[in-house]
C-alpha positions as CSV (number, residue, x, y, z in Angstrom):
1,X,-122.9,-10.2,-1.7
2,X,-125.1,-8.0,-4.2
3,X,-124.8,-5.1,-1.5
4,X,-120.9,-5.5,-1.8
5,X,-121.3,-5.6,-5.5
6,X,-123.3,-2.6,-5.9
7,X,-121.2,-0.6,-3.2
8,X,-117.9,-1.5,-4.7
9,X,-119.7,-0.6,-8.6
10,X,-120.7,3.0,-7.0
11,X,-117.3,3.4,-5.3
12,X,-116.1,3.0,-9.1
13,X,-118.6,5.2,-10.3
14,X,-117.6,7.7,-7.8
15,X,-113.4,7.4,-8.8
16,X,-114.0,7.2,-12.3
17,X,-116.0,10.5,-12.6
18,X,-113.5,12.0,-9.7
19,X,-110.6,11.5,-12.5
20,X,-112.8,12.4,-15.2
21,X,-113.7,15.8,-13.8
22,X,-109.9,16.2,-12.2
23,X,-108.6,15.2,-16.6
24,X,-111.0,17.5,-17.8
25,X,-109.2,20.7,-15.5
26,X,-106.0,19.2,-16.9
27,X,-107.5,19.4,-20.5
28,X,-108.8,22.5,-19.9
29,X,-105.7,23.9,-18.3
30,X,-103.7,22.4,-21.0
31,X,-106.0,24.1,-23.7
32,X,-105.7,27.5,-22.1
33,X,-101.6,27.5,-21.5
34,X,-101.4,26.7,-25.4
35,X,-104.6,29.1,-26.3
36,X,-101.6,31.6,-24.0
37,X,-99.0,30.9,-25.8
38,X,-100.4,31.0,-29.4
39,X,-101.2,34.5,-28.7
40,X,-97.7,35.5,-27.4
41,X,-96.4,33.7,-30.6
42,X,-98.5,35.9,-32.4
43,X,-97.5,38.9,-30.7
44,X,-93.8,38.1,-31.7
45,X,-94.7,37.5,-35.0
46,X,-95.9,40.8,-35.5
47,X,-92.9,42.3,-33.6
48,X,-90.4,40.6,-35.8
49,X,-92.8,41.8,-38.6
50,X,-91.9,45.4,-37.6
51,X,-88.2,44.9,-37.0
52,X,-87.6,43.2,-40.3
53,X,-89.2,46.0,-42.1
54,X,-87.5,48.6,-40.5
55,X,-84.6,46.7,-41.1
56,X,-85.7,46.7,-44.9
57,X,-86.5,50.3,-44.8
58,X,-82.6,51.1,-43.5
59,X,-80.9,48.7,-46.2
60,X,-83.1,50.4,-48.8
61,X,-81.9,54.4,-47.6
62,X,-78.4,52.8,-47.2
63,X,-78.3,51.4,-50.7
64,X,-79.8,54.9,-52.3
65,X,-77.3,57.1,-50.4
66,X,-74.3,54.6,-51.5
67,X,-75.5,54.5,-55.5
68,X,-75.6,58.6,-55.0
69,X,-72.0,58.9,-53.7
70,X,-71.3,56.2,-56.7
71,X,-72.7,58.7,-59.2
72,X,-71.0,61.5,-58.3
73,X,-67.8,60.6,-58.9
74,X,-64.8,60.7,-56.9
75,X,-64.6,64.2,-57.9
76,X,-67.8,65.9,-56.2
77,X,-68.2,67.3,-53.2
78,X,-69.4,65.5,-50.5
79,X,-72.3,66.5,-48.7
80,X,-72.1,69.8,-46.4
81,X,-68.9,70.4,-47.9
82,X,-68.2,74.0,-50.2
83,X,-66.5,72.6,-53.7
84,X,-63.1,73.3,-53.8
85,X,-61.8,76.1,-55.8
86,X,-58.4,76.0,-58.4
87,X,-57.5,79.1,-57.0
C-alpha cells in the first residue's frame, strides 16, 4: 500500500509540475503578446501625434491666410491678380 501511495504522490508531482511548466508558457506567452501590443499602441500614439500636429499646423496657415483676405478689405486685390485701374 505505501508503494501505491508513493507512486500515485510522484504521479502528482509529475502532473502538477507538467501544468506548472505548460501555465508558465501561457504566462509567458500572454506577457509577451501584451509586451507586443504596448509597443504597437505606442507606435500609434506617436503617429496620431504627428497627424494631429500637422493637422494643427494646417488650421493655423488656414486661419492666417483667412484674417489677411479679412484685412484687406473687399476692395484689394486678390493675390496674383494686377489691381484694377479706373481707366
Amino acid at each position: 500500500v505505501e508503494d501505491v501511495l508513493t507512486y500515485h504522490h510522484f504521479l502528482l508531482c509529475i502532473t502538477d509540475d507538467h501544468v506548472s511548466a505548460h501555465s508558465s508558457m501561457e504566462v509567458a506567452d500572454r506577457l509577451t503578446y501584451l509586451e507586443q501590443r504596448i509597443q504597437m499602441q505606442e507606435d500609434e500614439i506617436q503617429l496620431l501625434k504627428m497627424a494631429l500636429a500637422d493637422v494643427l499646423k494646417r488650421l493655423n496657415i488656414s486661419e492666417e491666410q483667412t484674417a489677411a483676405l479679412t484685412k484687406r478689405g473687399p476692395h484689394d486685390h486678390w493675390p496674383g491678380k494686377m489691381p484694377q485701374t479706373l481707366f
